[in-house]
Chimera marker file (.cmm) of the C-alpha trace (Angstrom):
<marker_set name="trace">
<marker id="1" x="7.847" y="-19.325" z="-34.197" r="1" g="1" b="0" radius="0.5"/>
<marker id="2" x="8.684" y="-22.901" z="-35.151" r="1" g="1" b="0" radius="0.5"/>
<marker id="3" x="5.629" y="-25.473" z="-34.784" r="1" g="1" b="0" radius="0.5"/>
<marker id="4" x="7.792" y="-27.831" z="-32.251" r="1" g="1" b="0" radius="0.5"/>
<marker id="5" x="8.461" y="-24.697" z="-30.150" r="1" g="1" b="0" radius="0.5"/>
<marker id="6" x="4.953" y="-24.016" z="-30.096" r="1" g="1" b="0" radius="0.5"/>
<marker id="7" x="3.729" y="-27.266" z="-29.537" r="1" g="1" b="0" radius="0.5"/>
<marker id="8" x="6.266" y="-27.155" z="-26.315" r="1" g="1" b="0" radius="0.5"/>
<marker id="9" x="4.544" y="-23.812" z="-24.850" r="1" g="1" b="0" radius="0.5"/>
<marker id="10" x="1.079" y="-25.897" z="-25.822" r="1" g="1" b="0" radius="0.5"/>
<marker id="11" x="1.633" y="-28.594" z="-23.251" r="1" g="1" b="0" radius="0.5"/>
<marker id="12" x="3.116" y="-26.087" z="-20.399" r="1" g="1" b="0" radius="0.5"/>
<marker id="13" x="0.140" y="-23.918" z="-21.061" r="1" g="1" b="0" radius="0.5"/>
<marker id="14" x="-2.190" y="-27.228" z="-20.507" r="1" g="1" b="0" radius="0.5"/>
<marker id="15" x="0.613" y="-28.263" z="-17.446" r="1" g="1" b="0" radius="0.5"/>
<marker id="16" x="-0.201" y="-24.650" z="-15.572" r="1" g="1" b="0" radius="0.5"/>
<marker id="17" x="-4.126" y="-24.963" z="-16.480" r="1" g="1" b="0" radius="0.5"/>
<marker id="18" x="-4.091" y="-28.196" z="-14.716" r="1" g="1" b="0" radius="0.5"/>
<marker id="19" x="-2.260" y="-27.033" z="-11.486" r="1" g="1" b="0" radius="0.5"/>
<marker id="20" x="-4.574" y="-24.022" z="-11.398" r="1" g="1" b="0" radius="0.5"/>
<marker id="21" x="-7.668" y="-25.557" z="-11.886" r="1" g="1" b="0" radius="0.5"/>
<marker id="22" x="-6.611" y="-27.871" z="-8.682" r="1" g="1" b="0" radius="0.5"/>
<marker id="23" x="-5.157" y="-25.195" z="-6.309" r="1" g="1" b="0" radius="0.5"/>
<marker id="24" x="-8.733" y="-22.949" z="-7.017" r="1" g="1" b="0" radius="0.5"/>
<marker id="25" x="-10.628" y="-25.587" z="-6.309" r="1" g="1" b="0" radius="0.5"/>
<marker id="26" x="-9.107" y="-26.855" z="-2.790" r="1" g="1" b="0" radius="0.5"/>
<marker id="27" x="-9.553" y="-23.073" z="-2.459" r="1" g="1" b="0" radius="0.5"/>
<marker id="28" x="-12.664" y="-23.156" z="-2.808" r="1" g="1" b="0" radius="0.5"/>
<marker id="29" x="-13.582" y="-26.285" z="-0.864" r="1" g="1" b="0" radius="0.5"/>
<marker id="30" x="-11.662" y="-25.485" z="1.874" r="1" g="1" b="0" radius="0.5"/>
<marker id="31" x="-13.211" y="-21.828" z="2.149" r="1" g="1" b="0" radius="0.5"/>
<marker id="32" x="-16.825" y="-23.687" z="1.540" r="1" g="1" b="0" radius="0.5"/>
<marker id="33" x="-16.196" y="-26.329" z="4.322" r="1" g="1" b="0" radius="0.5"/>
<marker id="34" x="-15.166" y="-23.910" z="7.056" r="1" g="1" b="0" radius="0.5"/>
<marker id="35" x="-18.086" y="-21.541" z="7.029" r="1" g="1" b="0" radius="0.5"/>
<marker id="36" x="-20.355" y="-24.102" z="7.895" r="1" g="1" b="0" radius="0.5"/>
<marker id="37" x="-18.631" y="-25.661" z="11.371" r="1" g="1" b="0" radius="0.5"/>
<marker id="38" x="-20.201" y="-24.166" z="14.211" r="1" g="1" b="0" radius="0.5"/>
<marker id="39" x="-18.585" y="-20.664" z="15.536" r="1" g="1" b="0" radius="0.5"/>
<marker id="40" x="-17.406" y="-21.194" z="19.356" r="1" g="1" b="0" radius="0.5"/>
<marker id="41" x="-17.154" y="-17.459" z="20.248" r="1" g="1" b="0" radius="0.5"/>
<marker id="42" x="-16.467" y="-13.655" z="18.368" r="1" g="1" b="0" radius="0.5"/>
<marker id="43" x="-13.097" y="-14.048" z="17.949" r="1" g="1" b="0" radius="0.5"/>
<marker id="44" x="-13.482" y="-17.548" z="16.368" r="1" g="1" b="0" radius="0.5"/>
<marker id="45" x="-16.128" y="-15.914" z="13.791" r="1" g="1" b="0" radius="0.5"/>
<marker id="46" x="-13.818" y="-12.542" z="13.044" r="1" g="1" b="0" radius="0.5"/>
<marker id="47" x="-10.816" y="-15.221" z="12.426" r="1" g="1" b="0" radius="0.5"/>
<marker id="48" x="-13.058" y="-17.668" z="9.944" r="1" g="1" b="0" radius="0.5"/>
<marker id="49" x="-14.389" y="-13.911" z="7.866" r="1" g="1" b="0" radius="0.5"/>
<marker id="50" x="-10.509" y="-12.900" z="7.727" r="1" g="1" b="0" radius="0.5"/>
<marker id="51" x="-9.537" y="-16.831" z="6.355" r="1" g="1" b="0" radius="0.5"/>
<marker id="52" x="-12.968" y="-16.993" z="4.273" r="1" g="1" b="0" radius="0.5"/>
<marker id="53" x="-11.882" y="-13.274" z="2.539" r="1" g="1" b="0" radius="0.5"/>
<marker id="54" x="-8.107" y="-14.418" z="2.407" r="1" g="1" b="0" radius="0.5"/>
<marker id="55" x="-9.079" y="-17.484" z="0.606" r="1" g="1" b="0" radius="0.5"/>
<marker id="56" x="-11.618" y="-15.928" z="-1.591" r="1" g="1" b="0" radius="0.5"/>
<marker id="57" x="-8.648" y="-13.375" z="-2.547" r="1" g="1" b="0" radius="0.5"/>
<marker id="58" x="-6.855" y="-16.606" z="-3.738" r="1" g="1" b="0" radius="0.5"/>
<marker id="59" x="-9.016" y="-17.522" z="-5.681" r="1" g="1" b="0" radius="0.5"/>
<marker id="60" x="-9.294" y="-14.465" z="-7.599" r="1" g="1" b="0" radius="0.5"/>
<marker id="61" x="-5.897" y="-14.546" z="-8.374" r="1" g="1" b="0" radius="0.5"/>
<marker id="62" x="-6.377" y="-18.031" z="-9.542" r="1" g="1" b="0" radius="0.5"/>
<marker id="63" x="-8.981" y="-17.629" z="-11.660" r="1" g="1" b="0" radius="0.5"/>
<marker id="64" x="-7.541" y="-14.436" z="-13.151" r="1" g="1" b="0" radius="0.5"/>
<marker id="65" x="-3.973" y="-16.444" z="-14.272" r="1" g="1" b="0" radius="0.5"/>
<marker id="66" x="-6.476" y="-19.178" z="-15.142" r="1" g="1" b="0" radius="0.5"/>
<marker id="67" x="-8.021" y="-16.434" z="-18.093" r="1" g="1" b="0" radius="0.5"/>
<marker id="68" x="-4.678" y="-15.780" z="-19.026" r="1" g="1" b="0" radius="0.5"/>
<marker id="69" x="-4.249" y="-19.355" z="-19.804" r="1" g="1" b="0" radius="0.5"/>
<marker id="70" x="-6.843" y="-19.793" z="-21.585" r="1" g="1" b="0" radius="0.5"/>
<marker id="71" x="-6.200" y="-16.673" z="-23.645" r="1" g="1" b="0" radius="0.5"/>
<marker id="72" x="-2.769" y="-17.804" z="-24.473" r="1" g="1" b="0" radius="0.5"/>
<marker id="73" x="-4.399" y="-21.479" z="-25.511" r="1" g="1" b="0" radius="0.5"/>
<marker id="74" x="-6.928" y="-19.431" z="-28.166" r="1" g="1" b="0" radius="0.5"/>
<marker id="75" x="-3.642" y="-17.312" z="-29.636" r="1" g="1" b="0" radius="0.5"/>
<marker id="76" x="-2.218" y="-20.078" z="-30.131" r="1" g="1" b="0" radius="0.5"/>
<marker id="77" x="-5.341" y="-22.190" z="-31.649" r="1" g="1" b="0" radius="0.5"/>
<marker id="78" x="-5.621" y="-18.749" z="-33.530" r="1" g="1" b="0" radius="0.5"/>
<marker id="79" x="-1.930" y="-18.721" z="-34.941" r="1" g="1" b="0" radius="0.5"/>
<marker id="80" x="-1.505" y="-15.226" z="-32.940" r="1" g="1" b="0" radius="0.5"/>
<marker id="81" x="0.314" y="-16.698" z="-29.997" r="1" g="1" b="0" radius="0.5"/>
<marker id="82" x="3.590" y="-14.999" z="-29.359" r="1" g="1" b="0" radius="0.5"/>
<marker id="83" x="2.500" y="-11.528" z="-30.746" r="1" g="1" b="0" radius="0.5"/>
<marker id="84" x="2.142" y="-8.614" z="-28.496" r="1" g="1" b="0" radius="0.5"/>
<marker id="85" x="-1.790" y="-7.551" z="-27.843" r="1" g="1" b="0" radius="0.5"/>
<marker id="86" x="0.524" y="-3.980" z="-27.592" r="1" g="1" b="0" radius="0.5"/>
<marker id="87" x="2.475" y="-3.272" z="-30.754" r="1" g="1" b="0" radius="0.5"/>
<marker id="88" x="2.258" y="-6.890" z="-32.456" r="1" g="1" b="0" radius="0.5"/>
<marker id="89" x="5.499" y="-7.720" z="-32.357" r="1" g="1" b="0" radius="0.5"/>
<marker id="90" x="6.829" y="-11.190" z="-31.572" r="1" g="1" b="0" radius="0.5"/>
<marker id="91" x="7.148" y="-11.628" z="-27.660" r="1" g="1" b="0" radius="0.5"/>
<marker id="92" x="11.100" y="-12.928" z="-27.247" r="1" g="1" b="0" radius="0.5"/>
<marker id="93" x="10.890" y="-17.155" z="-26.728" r="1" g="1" b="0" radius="0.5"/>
<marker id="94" x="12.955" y="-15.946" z="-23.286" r="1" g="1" b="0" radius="0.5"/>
<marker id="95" x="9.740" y="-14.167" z="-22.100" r="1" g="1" b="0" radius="0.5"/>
<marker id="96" x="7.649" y="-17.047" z="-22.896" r="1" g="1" b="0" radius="0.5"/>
<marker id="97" x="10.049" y="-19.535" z="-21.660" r="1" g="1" b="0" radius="0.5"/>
<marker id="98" x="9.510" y="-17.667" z="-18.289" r="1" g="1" b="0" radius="0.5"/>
<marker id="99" x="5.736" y="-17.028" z="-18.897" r="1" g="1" b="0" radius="0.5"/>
<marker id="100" x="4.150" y="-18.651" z="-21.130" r="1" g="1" b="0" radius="0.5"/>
<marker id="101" x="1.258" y="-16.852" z="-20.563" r="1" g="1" b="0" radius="0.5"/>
<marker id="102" x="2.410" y="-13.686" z="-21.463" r="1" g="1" b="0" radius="0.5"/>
<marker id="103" x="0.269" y="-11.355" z="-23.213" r="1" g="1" b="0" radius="0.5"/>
<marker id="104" x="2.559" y="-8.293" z="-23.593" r="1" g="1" b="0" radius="0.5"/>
<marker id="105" x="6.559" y="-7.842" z="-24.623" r="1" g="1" b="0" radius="0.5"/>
<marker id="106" x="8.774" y="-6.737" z="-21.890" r="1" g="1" b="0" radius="0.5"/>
<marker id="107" x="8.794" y="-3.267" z="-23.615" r="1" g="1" b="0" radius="0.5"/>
<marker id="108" x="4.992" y="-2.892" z="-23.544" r="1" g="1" b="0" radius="0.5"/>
<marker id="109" x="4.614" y="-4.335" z="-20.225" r="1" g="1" b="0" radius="0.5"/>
<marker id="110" x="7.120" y="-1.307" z="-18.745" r="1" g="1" b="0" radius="0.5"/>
<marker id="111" x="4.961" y="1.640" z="-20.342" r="1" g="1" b="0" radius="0.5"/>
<marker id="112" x="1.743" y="-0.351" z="-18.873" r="1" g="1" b="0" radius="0.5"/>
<marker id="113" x="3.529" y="0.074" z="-15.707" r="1" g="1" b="0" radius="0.5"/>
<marker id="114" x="4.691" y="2.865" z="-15.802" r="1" g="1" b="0" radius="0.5"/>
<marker id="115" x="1.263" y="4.519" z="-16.183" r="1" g="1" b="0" radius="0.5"/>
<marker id="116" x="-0.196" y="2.819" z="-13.362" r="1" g="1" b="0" radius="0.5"/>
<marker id="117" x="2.798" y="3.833" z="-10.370" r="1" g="1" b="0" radius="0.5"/>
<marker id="118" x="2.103" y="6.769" z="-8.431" r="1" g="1" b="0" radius="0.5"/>
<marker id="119" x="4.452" y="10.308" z="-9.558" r="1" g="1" b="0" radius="0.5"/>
<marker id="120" x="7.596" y="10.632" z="-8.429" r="1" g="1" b="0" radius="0.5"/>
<marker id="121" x="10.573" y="13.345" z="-8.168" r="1" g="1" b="0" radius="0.5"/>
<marker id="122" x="13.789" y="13.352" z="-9.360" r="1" g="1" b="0" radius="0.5"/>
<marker id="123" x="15.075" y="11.089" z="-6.436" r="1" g="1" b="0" radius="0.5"/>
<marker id="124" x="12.539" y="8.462" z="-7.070" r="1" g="1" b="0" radius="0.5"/>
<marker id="125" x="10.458" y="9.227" z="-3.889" r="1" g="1" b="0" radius="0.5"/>
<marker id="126" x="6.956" y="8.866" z="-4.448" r="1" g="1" b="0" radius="0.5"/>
<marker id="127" x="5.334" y="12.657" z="-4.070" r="1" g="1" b="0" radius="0.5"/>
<marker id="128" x="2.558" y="11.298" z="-2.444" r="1" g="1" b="0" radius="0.5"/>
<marker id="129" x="4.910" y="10.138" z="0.575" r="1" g="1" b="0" radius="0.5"/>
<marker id="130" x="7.482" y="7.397" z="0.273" r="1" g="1" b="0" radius="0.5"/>
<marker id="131" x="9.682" y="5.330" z="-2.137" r="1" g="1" b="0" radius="0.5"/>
<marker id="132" x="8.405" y="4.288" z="-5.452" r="1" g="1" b="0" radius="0.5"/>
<link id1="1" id2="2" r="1" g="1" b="0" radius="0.2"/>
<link id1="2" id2="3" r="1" g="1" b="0" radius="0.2"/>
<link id1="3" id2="4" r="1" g="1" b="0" radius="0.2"/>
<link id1="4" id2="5" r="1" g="1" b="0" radius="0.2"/>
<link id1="5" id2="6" r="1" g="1" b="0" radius="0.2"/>
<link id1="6" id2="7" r="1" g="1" b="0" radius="0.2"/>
<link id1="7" id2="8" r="1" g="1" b="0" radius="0.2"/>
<link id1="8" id2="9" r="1" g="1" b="0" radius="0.2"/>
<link id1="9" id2="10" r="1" g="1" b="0" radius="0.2"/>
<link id1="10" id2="11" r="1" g="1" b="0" radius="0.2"/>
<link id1="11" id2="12" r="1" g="1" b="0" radius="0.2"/>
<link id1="12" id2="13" r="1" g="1" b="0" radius="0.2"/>
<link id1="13" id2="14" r="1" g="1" b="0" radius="0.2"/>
<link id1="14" id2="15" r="1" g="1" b="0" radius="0.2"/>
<link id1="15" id2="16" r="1" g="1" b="0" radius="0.2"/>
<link id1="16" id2="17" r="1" g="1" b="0" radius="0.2"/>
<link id1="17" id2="18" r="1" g="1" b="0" radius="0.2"/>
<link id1="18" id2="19" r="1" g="1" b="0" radius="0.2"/>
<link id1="19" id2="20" r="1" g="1" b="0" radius="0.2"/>
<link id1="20" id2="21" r="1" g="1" b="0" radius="0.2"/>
<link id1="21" id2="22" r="1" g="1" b="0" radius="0.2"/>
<link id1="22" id2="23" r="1" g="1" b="0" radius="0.2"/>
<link id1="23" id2="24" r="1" g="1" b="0" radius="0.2"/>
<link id1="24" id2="25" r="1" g="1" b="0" radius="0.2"/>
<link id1="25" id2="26" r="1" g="1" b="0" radius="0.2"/>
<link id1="26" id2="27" r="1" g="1" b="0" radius="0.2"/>
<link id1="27" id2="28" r="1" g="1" b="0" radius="0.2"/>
<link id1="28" id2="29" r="1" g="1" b="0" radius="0.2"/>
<link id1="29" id2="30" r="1" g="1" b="0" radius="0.2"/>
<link id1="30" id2="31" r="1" g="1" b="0" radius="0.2"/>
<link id1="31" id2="32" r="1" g="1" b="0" radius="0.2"/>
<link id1="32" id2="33" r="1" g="1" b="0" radius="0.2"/>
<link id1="33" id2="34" r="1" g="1" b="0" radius="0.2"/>
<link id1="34" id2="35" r="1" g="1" b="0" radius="0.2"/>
<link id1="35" id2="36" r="1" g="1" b="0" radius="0.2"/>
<link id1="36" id2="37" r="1" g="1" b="0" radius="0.2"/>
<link id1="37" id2="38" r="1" g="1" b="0" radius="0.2"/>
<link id1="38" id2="39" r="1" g="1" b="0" radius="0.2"/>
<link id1="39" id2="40" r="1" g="1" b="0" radius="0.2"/>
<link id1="40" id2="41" r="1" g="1" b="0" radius="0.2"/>
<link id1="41" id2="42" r="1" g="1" b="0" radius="0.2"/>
<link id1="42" id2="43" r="1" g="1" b="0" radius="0.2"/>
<link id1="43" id2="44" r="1" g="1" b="0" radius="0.2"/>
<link id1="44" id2="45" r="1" g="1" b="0" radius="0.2"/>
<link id1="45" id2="46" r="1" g="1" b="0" radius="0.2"/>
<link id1="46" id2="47" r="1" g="1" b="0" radius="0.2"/>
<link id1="47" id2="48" r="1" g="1" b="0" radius="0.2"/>
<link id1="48" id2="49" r="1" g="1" b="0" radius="0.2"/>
<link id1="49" id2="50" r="1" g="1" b="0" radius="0.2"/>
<link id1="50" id2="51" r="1" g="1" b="0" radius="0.2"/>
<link id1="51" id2="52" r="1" g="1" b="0" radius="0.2"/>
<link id1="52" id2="53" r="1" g="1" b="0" radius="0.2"/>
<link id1="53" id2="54" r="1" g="1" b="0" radius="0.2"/>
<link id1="54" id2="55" r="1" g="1" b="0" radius="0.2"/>
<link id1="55" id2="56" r="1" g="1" b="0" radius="0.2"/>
<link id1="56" id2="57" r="1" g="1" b="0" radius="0.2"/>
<link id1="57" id2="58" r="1" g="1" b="0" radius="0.2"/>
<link id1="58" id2="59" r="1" g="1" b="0" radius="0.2"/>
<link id1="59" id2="60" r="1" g="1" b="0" radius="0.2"/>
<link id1="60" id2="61" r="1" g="1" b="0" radius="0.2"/>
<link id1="61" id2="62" r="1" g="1" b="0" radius="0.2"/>
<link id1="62" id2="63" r="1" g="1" b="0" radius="0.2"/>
<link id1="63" id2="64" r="1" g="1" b="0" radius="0.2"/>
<link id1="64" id2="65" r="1" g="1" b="0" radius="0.2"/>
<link id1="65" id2="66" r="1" g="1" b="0" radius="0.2"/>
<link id1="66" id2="67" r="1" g="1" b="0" radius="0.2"/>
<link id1="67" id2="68" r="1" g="1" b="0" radius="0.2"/>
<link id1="68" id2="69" r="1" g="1" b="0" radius="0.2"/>
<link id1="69" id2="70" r="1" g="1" b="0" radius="0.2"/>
<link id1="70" id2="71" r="1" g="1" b="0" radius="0.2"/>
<link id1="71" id2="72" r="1" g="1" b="0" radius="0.2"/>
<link id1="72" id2="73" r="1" g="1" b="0" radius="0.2"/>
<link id1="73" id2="74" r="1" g="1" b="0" radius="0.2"/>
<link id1="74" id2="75" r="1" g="1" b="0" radius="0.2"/>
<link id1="75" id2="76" r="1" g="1" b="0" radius="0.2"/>
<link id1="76" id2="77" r="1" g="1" b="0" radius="0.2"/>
<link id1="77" id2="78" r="1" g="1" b="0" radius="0.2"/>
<link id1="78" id2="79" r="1" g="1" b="0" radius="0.2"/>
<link id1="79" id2="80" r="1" g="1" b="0" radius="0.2"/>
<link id1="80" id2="81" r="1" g="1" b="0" radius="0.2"/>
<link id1="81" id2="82" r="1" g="1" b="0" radius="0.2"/>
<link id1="82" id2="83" r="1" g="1" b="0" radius="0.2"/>
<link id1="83" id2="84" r="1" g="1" b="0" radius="0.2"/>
<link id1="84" id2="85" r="1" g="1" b="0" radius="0.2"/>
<link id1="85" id2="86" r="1" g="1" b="0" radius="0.2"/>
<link id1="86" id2="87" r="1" g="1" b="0" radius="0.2"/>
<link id1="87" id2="88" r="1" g="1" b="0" radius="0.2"/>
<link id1="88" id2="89" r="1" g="1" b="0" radius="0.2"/>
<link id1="89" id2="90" r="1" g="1" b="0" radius="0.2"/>
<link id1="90" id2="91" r="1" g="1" b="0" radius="0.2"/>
<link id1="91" id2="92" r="1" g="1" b="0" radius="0.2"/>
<link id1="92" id2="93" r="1" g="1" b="0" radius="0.2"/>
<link id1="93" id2="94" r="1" g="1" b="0" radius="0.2"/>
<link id1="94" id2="95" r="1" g="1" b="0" radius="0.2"/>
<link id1="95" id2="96" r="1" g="1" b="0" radius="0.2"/>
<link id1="96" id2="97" r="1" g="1" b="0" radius="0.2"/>
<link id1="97" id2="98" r="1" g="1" b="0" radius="0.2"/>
<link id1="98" id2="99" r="1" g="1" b="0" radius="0.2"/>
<link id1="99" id2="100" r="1" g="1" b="0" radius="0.2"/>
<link id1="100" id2="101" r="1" g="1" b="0" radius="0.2"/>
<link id1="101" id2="102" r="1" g="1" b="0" radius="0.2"/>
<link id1="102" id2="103" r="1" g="1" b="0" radius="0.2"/>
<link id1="103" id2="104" r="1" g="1" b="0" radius="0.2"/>
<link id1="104" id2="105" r="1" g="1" b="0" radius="0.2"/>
<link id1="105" id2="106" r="1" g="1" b="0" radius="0.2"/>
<link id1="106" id2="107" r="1" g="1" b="0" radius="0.2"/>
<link id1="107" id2="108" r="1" g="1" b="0" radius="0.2"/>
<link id1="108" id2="109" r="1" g="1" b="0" radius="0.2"/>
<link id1="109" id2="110" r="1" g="1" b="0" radius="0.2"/>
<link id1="110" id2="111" r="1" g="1" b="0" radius="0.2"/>
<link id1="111" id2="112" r="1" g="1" b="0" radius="0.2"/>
<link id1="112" id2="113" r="1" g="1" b="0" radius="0.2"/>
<link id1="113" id2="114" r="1" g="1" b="0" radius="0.2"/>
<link id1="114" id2="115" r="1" g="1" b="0" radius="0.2"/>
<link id1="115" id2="116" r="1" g="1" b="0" radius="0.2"/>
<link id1="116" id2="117" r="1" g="1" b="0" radius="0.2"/>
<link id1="117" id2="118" r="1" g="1" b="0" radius="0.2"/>
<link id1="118" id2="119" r="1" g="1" b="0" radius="0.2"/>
<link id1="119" id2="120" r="1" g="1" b="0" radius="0.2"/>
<link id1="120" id2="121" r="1" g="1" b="0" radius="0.2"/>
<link id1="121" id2="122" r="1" g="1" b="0" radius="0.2"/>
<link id1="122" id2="123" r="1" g="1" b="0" radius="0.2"/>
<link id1="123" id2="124" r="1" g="1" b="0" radius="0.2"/>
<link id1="124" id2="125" r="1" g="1" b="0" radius="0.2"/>
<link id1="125" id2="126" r="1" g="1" b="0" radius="0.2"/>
<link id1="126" id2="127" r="1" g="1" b="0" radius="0.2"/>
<link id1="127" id2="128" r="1" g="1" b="0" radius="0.2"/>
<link id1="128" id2="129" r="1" g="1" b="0" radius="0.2"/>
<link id1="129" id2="130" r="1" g="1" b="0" radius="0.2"/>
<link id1="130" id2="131" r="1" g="1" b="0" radius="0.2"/>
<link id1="131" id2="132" r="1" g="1" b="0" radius="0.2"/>
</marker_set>
């Protein structure tokens, strides 16, 4: 990969670190500052747990694309940016045009996948009950 086209996924990677960092910690704040206003009746109270866990959830998520991030930033301080963590081969730019975060090939990412959806039948309908 050229050094300009790295240098390009270098400042989106930084762009996307920026936004998350920002949207996890209004999450955050906002979850903080609502558990501490004074609870009215039950219904308030079950409504503020449901928002609290909801926003909690969010921030998970957050902080788990935030690792990714950061991963991608070392590969690429590392010179292995690009590669696979799979089979090592080159990720296609298209992928990492998409996401630059990505940490598998498209190929890889299917067999991951694959492993992890319930069984199905020859139809495609989940044997457990339902549509894949």
């Amino acid at each position: 990969m050229s050094t300009q086209k790295t240098s390009s996924y270098l400042t989106k990677l930084k762009e996307i670190r920026e936004t998350l960092l920002g949207d996890v910690e209004k999450t955050l704040k906002s979850s903080q500052s609502e558990s501490t206003e004074p609870v009215a009746d039950i219904t308030d109270d079950a409504t503020r747990a449901y928002t609290n866990q909801l926003m909690t959830s969010l921030g998970e998520q957050g902080w788990g694309k935030l690792k990714q991030v950061d991963e991608a930033l070392e590969k690429i301080k590392n010179g292995t940016y690009g590669v696979c963590a799979t089979c090592d081969q080159p990720i296609p730019e298209a992928r990492l045009d998409v996401l630059p975060f990505a940490e598998f090939c498209v190929e890889c990412l299917s067999k991951i996948e694959s492993k992890t959806r319930p069984p199905t039948n020859d139809s495609g309908e989940n044997i457990l009950g339902g549509n894949a």
